[in-house]
N, C-alpha and C positions, 0 to 999 in steps of 0.2 A: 797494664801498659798497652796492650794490645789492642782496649777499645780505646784508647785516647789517639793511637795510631791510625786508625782506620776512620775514625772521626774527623782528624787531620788532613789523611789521605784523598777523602769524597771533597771534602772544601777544594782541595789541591786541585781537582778532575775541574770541581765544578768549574772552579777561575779560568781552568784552560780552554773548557768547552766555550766558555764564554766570548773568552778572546777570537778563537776562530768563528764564532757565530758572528759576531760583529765584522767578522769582515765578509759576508756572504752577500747577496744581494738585497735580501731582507732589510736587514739592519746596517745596509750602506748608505751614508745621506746621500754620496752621488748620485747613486741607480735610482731613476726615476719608475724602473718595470720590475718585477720578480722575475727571476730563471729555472724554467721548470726541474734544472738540476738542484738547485736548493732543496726545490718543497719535498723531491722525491728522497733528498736526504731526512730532510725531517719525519719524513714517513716513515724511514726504515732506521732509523735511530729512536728511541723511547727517551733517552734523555734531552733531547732537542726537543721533542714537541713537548715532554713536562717544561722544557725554561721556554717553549713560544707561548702556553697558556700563561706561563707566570710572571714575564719577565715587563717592568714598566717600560711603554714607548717613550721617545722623546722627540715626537713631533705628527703632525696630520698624516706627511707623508708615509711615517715611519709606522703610525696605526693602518694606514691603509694597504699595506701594504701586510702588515700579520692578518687581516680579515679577509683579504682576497687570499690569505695563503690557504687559511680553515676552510676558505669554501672551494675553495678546488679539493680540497682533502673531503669535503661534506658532498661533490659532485662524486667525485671517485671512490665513494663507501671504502675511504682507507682509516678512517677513526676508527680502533677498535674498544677506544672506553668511552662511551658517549656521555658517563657521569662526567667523566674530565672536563668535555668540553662544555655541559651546562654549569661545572662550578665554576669555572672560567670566564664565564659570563658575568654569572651570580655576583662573582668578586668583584671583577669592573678591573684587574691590575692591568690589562693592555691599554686601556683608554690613557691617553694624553692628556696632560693636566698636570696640575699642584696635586699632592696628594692628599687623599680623604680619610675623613674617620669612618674606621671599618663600616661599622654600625648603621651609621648614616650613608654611606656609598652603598649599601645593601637596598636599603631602602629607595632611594635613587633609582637605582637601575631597575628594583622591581615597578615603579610607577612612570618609568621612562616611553614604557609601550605604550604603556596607556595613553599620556599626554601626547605624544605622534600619533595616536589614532584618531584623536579629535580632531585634528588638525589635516588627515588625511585627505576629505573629501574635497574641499579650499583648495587643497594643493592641487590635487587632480583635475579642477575645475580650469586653472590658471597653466592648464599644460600648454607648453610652446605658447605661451603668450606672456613670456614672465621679464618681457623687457618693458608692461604697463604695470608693472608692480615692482621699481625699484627696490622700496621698503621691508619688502619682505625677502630679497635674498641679498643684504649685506652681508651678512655671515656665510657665505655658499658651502663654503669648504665644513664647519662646525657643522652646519645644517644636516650634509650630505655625508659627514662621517658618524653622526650623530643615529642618521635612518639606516643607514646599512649595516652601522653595530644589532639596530633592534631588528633587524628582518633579520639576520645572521643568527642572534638570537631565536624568531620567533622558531627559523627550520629546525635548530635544532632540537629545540623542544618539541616541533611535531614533525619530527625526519618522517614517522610512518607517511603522514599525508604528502612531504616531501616527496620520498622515492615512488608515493604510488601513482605520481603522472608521469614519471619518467616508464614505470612498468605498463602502464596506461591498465591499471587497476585498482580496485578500490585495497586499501592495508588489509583488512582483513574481512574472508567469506563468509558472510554469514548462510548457515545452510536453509533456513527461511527464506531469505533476499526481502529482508526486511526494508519497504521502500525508506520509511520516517529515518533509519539508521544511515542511509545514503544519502541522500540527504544533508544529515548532517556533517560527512565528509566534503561533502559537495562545497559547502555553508565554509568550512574551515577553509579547503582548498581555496576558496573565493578571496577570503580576507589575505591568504599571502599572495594572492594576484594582484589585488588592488594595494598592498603595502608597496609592490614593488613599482608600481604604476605613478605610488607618490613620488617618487624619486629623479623622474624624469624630468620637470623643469631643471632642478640643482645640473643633472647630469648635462643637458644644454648647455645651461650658463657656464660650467668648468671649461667644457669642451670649448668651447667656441672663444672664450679668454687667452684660451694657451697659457696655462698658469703653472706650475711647476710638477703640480698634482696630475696634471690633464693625462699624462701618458696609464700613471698607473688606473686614472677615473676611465678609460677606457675599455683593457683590458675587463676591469670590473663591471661595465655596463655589457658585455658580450657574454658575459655567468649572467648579469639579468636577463639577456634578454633572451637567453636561450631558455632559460628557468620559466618566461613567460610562455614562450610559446610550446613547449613542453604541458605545462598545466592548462593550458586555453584550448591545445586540442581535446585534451582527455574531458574537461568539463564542455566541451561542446561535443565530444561523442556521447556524452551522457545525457544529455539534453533533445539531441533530434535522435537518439534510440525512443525515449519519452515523448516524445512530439505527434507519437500515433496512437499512445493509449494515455493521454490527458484526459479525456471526456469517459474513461473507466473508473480512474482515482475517487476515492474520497474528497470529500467539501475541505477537508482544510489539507489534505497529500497535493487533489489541485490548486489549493492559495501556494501550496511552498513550492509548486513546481513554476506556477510564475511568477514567482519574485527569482528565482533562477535562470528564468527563462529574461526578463527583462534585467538581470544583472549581464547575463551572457550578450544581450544588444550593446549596453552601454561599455561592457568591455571593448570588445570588440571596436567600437569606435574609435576607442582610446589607444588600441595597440596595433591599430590602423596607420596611425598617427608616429608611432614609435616605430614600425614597420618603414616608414618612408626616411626618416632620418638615417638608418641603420648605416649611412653612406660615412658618418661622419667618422665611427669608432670600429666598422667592420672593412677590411683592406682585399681582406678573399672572401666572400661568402660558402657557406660549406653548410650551411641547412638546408634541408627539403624545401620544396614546392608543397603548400599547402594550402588547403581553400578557408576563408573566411566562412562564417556563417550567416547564410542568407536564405530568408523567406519567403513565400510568395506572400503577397497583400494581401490577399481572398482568406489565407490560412490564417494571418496574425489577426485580421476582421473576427473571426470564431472563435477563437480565443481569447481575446478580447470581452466578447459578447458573453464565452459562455462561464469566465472567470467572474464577469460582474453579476451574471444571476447566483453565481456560488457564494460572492462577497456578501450578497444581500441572504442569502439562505443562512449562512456563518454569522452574518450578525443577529438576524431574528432568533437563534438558538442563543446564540450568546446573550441577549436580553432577557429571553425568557428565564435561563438558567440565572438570571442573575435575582429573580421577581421571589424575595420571601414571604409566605403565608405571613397575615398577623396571628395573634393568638388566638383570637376569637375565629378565623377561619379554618387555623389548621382542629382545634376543638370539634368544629363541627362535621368536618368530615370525618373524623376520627369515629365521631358517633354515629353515622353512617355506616361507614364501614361495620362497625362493631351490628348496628342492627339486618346487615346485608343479609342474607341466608347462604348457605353453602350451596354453591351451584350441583345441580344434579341433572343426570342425563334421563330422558324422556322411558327408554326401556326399563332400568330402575323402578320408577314409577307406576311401571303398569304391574310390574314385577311383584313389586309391596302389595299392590291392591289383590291381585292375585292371593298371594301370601296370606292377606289379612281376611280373604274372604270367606273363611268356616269359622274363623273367629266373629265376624260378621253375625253370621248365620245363629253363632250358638247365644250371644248378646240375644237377638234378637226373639230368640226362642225364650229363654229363660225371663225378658219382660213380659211377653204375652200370659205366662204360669203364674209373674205374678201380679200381672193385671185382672187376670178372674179370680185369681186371689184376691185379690182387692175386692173388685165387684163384690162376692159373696159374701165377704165382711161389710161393704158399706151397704149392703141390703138388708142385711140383720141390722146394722146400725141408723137404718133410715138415712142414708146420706145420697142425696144424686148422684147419678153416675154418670150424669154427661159433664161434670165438671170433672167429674175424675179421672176421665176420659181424655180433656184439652192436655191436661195436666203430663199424664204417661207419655200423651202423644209428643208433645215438647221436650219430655227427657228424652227418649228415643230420637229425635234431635238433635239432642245435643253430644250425646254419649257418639251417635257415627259425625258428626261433626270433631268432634276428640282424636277419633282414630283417626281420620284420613288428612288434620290438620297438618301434621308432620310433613307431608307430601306438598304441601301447595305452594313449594319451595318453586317443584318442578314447571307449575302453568307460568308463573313469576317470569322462568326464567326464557321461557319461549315465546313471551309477551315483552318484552325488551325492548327500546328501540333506539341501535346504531346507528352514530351519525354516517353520514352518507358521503365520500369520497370522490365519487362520480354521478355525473347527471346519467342516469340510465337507467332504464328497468331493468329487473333482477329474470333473466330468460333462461337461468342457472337449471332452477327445480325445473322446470318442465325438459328439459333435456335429460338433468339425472331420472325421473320420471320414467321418462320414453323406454331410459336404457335398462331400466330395474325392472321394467314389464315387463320385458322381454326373457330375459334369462337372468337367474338369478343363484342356479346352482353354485358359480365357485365364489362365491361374494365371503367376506368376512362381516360379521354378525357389528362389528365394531367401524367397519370403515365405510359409514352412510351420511358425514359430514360436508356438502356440496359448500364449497365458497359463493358463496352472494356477494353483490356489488357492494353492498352494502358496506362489509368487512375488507376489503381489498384496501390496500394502499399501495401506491405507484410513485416513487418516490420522485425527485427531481432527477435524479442521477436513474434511467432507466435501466443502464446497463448493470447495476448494482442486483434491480428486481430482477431482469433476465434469467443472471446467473444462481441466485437464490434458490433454495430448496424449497419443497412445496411441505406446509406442515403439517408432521404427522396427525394420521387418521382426518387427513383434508382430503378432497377430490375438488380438483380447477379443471372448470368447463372451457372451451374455445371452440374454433373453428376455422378451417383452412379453405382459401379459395383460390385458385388454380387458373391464372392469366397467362395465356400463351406458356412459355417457357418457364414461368415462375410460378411461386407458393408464397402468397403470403397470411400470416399467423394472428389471427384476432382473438381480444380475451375481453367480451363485453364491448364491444365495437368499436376497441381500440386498436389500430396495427401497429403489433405490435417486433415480427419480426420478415424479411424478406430472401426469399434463397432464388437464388436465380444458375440457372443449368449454364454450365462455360466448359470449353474445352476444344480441345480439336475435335472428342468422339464424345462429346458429353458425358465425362467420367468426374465431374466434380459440380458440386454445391457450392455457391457464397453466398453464406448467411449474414444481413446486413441487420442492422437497427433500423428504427424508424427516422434517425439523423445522420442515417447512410453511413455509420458506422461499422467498421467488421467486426465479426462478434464468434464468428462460426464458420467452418465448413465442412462437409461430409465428400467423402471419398470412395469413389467406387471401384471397387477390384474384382476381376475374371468376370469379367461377362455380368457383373451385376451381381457376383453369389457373394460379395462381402462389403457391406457398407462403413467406413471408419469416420468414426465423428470426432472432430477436433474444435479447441477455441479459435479465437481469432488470434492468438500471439504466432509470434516468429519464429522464422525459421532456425536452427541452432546455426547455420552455417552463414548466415546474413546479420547474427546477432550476439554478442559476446557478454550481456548480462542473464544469467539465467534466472531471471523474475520475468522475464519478459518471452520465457520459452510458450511456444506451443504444447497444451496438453491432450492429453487425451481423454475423452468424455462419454468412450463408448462405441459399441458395436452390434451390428446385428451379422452375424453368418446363416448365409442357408445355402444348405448342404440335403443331408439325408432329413436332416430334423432343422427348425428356424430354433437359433438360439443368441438371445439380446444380453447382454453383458457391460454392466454400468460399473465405475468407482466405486468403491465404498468411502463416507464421509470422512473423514479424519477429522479425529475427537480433540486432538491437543488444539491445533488451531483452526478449527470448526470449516475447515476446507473442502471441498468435496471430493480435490483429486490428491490422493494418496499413492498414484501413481503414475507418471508421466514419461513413457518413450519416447525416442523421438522421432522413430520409425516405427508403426505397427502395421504391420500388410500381411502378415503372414495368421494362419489361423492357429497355428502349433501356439506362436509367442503368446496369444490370446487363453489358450487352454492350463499354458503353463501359469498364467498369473492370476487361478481361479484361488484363491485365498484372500484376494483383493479385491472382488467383485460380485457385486448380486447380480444371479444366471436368472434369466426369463427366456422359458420356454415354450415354441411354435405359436402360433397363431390360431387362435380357436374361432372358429366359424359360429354365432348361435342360429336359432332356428329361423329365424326372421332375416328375411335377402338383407345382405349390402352392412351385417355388423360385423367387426372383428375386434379380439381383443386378446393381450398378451400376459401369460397365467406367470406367476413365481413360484416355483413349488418348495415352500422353506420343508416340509415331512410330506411323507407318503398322504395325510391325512387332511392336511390341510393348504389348501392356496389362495393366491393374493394377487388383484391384476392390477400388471402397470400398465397398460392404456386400453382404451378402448376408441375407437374408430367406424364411424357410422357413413355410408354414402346417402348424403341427399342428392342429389345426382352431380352431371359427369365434372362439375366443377366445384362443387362444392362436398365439403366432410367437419362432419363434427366429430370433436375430440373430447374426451375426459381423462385427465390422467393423476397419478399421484405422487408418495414419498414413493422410493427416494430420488427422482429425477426431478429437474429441475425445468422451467422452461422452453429455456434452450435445448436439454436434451427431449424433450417430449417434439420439439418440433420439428430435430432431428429425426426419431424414431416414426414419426408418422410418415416424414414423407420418403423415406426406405420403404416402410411398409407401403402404404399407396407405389410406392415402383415395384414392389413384387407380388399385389395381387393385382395390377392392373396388367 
C-alpha cells in the first residue's frame, strides 16, 4: 500500500509543480521576455529543470523562450548534468509542433544540423540584405527557432570549445603544444562562429517587423552576440600569436594556418557588420572596447606568396605519392636492390687487405713449391715448360682475384655518383684537408665523414634546415664573414644565417634568416664572461601559448676554464630541446642542469696560428670536437662543426667564440 501511496503522491507534487510553473514567466503566453527570477529558480530547483527539458511547448514563443532559458543556464555553468541536457535535445520534447514518432523525431533532430549547415554559407552571404530575397524568409520565426534550437544544441555537445573562449584557452593542455591538435579546436571553435553568424539575417527581419516574438528575439541576440565576440577574440589572439612564426611551420601546419587566417578576415567582416546594428537589440552597452583584426598589405603580400609556393610544394608531393610502380617496374628494382652490395666503409677495407696479407703470402709460396714441382715432373716427362708456365701464372691470377673479390664492394662505393642539389663546387675536402694536417691528435678514428654539396639538401622551408641536427659521424663545413657590426653564416656560398650586434652596450645578438626572419639570439652577460643562446620564439610575458615559448639552445661560460653546454636531443619526439627556461643568466642554474646537457670543454689552441677548436671529453681517454674555427684573416673564419649542434647553434657558438679570442 505504501508504494502505491507514494506513486500517487509524486503524480500529486508533479500536477502542482506544474500548475505554478505555468504561471511563471516562461510558460506565460503574456510575457513576451523571461525574468531572471524564474531561471534562477529553475537553477536551484532539480524538479523544474527535469519538467523544462521535458515538458512540450505550445507555441514559437513559448519555445523560445525555454532555449534562451538553457542558455543563460549553458552561459552561467549552472547545468550540472550536461547528459540531461543533450538528451533533451536528442528527444526534440521542447520543440513546437504536432507531435512525433519517437523514432523518427530522433532521426530528425540528428540530421537537422546537418541540413542548416548546408545552407549556412547562402545565408551569411545574404546578411543585411535579406529584404532582396523575400522568398527565402517567409517563414522567419520557424527558420530562426529552428537555427537556435541546433546552435544550442551544437554548444552543448562541445561546451568544452564553448567555455574555452570565454577562458580565452584552448579545453585542454596539451604538454607537447601540439600545433595540428590546436588547430583543430580552432577548426571547431570556427564552425560555432559562423552557425551563429547564419542567424543574423532571421534576427533583422524579426526585429525590425515588431512581431510578438521581437522582444524575447532580442534579448536572445545579446547571448549571440556576446558569445561571438567572446570566441572571435580568442580566435584572433591565436592567430596574430602565429602571424610571426607562419614561415617556421610545416608545408601543410602552414596550408591550415591560412585557411584560419583567411576564415579570421572573412569573419571579421561579417561581425563588423553585426557590430554596427547592435543599436537595434542592445539599450546600454556594457562590453569592452576591443580592436578588430587588421593587417598591414606588405605582411598579407608574404603570406600570400609564400602559402602559394607551399600550395604548389604540397601538391607536387601529393602527386608523387599518389604515382604507383607497375609490376614490371617495381620487379626491377627489387632486383637491383637485391644485386646492390652492402655498403662498406673505406678503413674496413684496408683493414681486410691487411688481415689477408700472410694468408697472401703463404698462397703464394706454396704455388711457387708446386710449380718446380711441376717443372721437374714435366722435364722427365718431356713436356714444355713455358706453357706450363702461362698456365700457374693465370691460376695465381685468379686465386688473388678470389681473395680480394669480397672487398670491391668498398671501390663501388666511393665511385658513386650523387645527384647534385646545388650548383657549386664541393670546397668541403679541401678545408677538412687543411684542418686534419694540421693536428690531429684528439680526432676520433670514426668521425672523418665531411658533407659535400653533393649530398646536402636545403629544403624549401630553410628554417626547418637551420634548426635540424647535423648527422651523426657527419662534419658540415662553412664560413663566417664579418661586415661592420654583423656576421653572417655561409654553407657552400649560400647565406645562410645573419646576427647583427644591438643594444644600448652591445650586449645582444639577432640572429635573422636569409628572409629576414628571427630565428635566434645570443645574450651577453658580466662583461662578456657568459654567452646565452636562445631561438627566435617569445617572450613568456608577451605570449600566453607555450609552443611558441622561447628556448634555450645553449651556452658558453668563461670563467677560470671556457665551458659550452648544449641540450641533449629528446628521443620521444625527436626535439633537440628537452629543456627550456625562461630565464637562464645565472651560471649556478646552468651547472645544476648538467644531466641535461653535453659539457664541451675550453678552447684548444693547435700548433698552426689563428686555429681553435672545442674538445668533449665523454672518459678520461677519449674526445670529440664540436667546432673548430680557423682565421683566414681579420674578416673572415672558417668553420667545421658537428653532432650534436645544429646550425644555428654552431653559429651561435662561433661567434661567442670569435668575441672571446678576439
Amino acid at each position: 500500500m505504501k508504494i502505491f501511496k507514494s506513486i500517487f503522491k509524486n503524480k500529486k507534487e508533479e500536477a502542482n509543480l506544474d500548475i505554478k510553473v505555468e504561471y511563471s514567466s516562461i510558460y506565460d503566453g503574456n510575457s513576451q521576455t523571461v525574468q531572471l527570477e524564474d531561471i534562477k529558480a529553475i537553477i536551484q530547483n532539480e524538479k523544474k529543470r527535469k519538467l523544462l527539458f521535458s515538458r512540450q511547448t505550445t507555441s514559437i514563443l513559448e519555445e523560445l523562450k525555454v532555449l534562451y532559458t538553457i542558455h543563460m543556464m549553458v552561459i552561467a555553468d549552472q547545468i550540472n548534468d550536461l547528459d540531461q541536457v543533450t538528451q533533451c535535445f536528442q528527444q526534440g520534447k521542447i520543440i513546437f509542433g504536432k507531435p512525433q514518432d519517437q523514432r523518427n523525431l530522433k532521426t530528425c533532430q540528428a540530421n537537422h544540423t546537418v541540413t542548416l549547415q548546408t545552407q549556412q554559407q547562402q545565408q551569411t552571404i545574404v546578411y543585411l540584405n535579406s529584404s532582396e530575397f523575400p522568398s527565402q524568409f517567409d517563414d522567419i520565426e520557424k527558420e530562426l527557432t529552428k537555427l537556435y534550437y541546433s546552435y544550442l544544441q551544437r554548444a552543448v555537445n562541445n561546451c568544452d570549445i564553448y567555455y574555452s573562449s570565454q577562458r580565452m584557452q584552448y579545453p585542454y593542455q596539451d604538454e607537447h603544444n601540439n600545433r595540428r591538435v590546436q588547430y583543430l579546436w580552432l577548426f571547431k571553435l570556427l564552425n560555432l562562429l559562423n552557425f551563429k553568424l547564419a542567424m543574423i539575417p532571421y534576427i533583422q527581419k524579426i526585429i525590425s517587423k515588431q512581431l510578438q516574438i521581437s522582444n524575447i528575439v532580442k534579448d536572445i541576440t545579446i547571448l549571440i552576440y556576446k558569445d561571438c565576440i567572446n570566441e572571435y577574440l580568442f580566435f584572433k589572439k591565436e592567430v596574430e600569436e602565429q602571424l610571426e612564426f607562419y614561415s617556421q611551420f610545416s608545408v601543410k601546419d602552414a596550408i591550415s594556418f591560412y585557411e584560419l587566417y583567411t576564415q579570421l578576415k572573412f569573419i571579421t567582416d561579417r561581425l563588423k557588420l553585426f557590430h554596427n546594428i547592435r543599436s537595434l537589440f542592445i539599450k546600454h552597452e556594457k562590453i569592452k572596447e576591443f580592436n578588430w583584426f587588421v593587417l598591414d598589405k606588405q605582411l598579407e603580400k608574404d603570406i600570400e606568396t609564400y602559402i602559394q609556393k607551399a600550395k604548389l610544394i604540397n601538391t607536387t608531393q601529393f602527386k608523387n605519392s599518389l604515382q604507383v610502380p607497375t609490376q614490371k617496374a617495381a620487379y626491377e628494382h627489387l632486383s637491383k636492390q637485391l644485386l646492390l652490395p652492402k655498403p662498406q666503409k673505406k678503413k674496413d677495407f684496408i683493414t681486410n687487405i691487411d688481415k689477408n696479407q700472410d694468408l697472401i703470402y703463404f698462397y703464394i709460396k706454396q704455388i711457387i713449391y708446386l710449380y718446380i714441382f711441376n717443372m721437374i715432373i714435366q722435364i722427365q716427362l718431356k713436356i714444355q715448360v713455358a706453357y706450363n708456365s702461362k698456365l700457374i701464372f693465370i691460376f695465381i691470377l685468379i686465386i688473388f682475384y678470389l681473395m680480394i673479390s669480397s672487398n670491391q664492394n668498398d671501390f663501388r662505393q666511393f665511385s658513386q655518383v650523387v645527384e647534385v642539389s646545388l650548383n657549386n663546387i664541393d670546397q668541403s675536402q679541401n678545408l677538412y684537408d687543411r684542418f686534419q694536417s694540421i693536428n690531429t691528435e684528439n680526432e676520433f678514428e670514426e668521425q672523418n665523414q665531411i658533407v659535400s654539396v653533393e649530398s646536402i639538401r636545403i629544403p624549401f622551408n630553410k628554417l626547418d634546415f637551420i634548426q635540424q641536427p647535423i648527422t651523426p659521424m657527419k662534419i658540415m663545413p662553412g664560413y663566417i664573414k664579418k661586415i661592420n657590426n654583423s656576421y653572417k653564416f655561409y654553407i657552400f656560398d649560400l647565406m645562410l644565417l645573419d646576427a647583427t650586434k644591438i643594444g644600448l652596450l652591445n650586449q645582444k645578438f639577432i640572429i635573422n634568416s636569409e628572409s629576414k626572419a628571427l630565428v635566434g639570439k645570443i645574450k651577453i652577460f658580466d662583461n662578456g664572461k657568459l654567452y646565452v643562446f636562445q631561438d627566435g620564439g617569445m617572450s613568456p610575458k608577451k605570449c600566453t601559448n607555450q609552443s611558441f615559448y622561447r628556448k634555450y639552445l645553449g651556452s658558453i661560460c668563461k670563467q677560470n676554464e671556457l665551458k659550452c653546454h648544449i641540450p641533449k636531443i629528446n628521443q620521444l619526439n625527436n626535439q633537440i630541446y628537452s629543456y627550456s627556461p625562461v630565464y637562464f643568466k645565472k651560471n649556478k642554474e646552468i651547472i645544476q642542469q648538467n644531466n641535461q646537457f653535453f659539457e664541451f670543454y675550453n678552447i684548444f689552441k693547435f700548433k698552426k696560428q689563428n686555429l681553435w677548436s672545442i674538445i668533449y671529453k665523454k672518459e678520461l681517454t677519449s674526445d670529440q670536437f664540436l667546432i673548430k674555427i680557423q682565421k683566414i684573416d681579420e674578416k673572415t673564419f672558417e668553420v667545421l662543426y658537428t653532432t650534436p649542434i645544429n646550425h644555428l647553434q654552431a653559429f651561435q657558438i662561433s661567434i661567442s667564440v670569435i668575441q672571446i679570442i678576439s
